[in-house]
C-alpha positions, 0 to 999 in steps of 0.5 A: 556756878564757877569753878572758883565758886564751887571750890570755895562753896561748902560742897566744894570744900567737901569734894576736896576733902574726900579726893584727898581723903581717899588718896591719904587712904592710898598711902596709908596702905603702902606705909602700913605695909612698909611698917608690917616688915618689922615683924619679919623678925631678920634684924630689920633687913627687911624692913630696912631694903623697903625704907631703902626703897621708899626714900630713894626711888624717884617716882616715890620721892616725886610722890611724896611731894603729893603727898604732903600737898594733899595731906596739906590742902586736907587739913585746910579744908577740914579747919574751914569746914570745922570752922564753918559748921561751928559757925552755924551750930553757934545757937545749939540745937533745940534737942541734943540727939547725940548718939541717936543723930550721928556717932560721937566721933562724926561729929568731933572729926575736927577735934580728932583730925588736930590729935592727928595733926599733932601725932603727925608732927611728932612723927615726923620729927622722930622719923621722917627727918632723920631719915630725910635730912639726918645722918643715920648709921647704915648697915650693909644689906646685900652689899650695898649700905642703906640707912639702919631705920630699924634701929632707929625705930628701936631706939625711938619706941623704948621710951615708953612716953612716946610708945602712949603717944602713939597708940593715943594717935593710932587710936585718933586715928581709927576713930577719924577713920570709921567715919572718912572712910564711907564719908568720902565715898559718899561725897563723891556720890556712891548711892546708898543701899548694897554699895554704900553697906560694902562701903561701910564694912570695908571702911570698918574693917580697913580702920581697924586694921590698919590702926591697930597695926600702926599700934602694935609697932611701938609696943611690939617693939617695947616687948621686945617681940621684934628683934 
């Protein structure tokens, strides 16, 4: 088989996936991380030197080009793949095992991968933009002025309709998780047995975690639980 054939073949599509899958799994790390210094509770000082860090160091600014080149070809794999499994779903199965066969939300990652598409742009416009291409009021830190992000994500998750939106997206999320996670580890060939059940602990555990923590921004700060 090309190379061209196998990047176009079902399993190619899957391998992409998971490459892909796993380096988004990387940022999420970095980002979750970066977002867990709202709850130094310094007024944002922390949190606001970390943004100051991430959207002006070099390497991460280069970075982040990856990023979203990675985050792009993803999508795009996933809707082929949805795509394509739909097409041969198309006469249903003689017998619907449901949960029997396979978890309900292995078998709706398109459904939840579009929820996380629509979340993304959401946020995406109410912080990577401003941040990006606005003009944020700064604060000084040390004596030097860095954009005041914090005081922007104050003002953003007050709104109550926002903060729904995101906990649904965090929720997309965790759920897209418990099964990317162990899935993409099990494209790239990670035998099942003592492996694969590390695997799938670490999955369930990083989904948890790393989704409830996206969550609890917009309703720690609606509680005024930061400050």
């Amino acid at each position: 088989m090309k190379w061209s054939e196998f990047f176009t073949s079902s399993i190619g599509k899957k391998f992409i996936m998971s490459l892909t899958g796993i380096f988004l799994i990387s940022f999420l790390v970095v980002h979750v991380g970066v977002n867990a210094c709202i709850w130094a509770n310094d007024g944002g000082e922390t949190f606001n030197l970390a943004s100051h860090f991430m959207g002006t160091t070099v390497v991460i600014r280069i970075l982040e080009v990856g990023l979203f080149a990675g985050l792009i070809l993803h999508t795009v794999q996933g809707l082929a793949l949805e795509v394509q499994n739909r097409g041969r779903r198309r006469n249903g199965y003689a017998v619907n095992l449901g949960n029997r066969g396979s978890k309900w939300y292995s078998r709706s990652m398109g459904l939840l991968g579009t929820l996380l598409l629509f979340f993304l742009v959401i946020h995406l416009a109410n912080f990577w933009v401003p941040s990006r291409f606005g003009e944020l009021p700064t604060v000084e830190i040390n004596g030097k002025q860095v954009a005041n992000q914090y005081a922007e994500i104050v003002r953003v998750f007050q709104n109550p309709l926002v903060d729904v939106l995101y906990i649904i997206g965090c929720a997309s999320l965790l759920y897209h998780l418990l099964h990317g996670f162990q899935s993409a580890f099990r494209t790239l060939g990670v035998p099942n047995g003592r492996y694969m059940r590390i695997i799938h602990i670490a999955g369930y555990s990083f989904a948890v975690i790393v989704s409830v923590a996206f969550a609890m921004m917009p309703v720690s700060v609606y509680l005024d639980w930061v400050g």
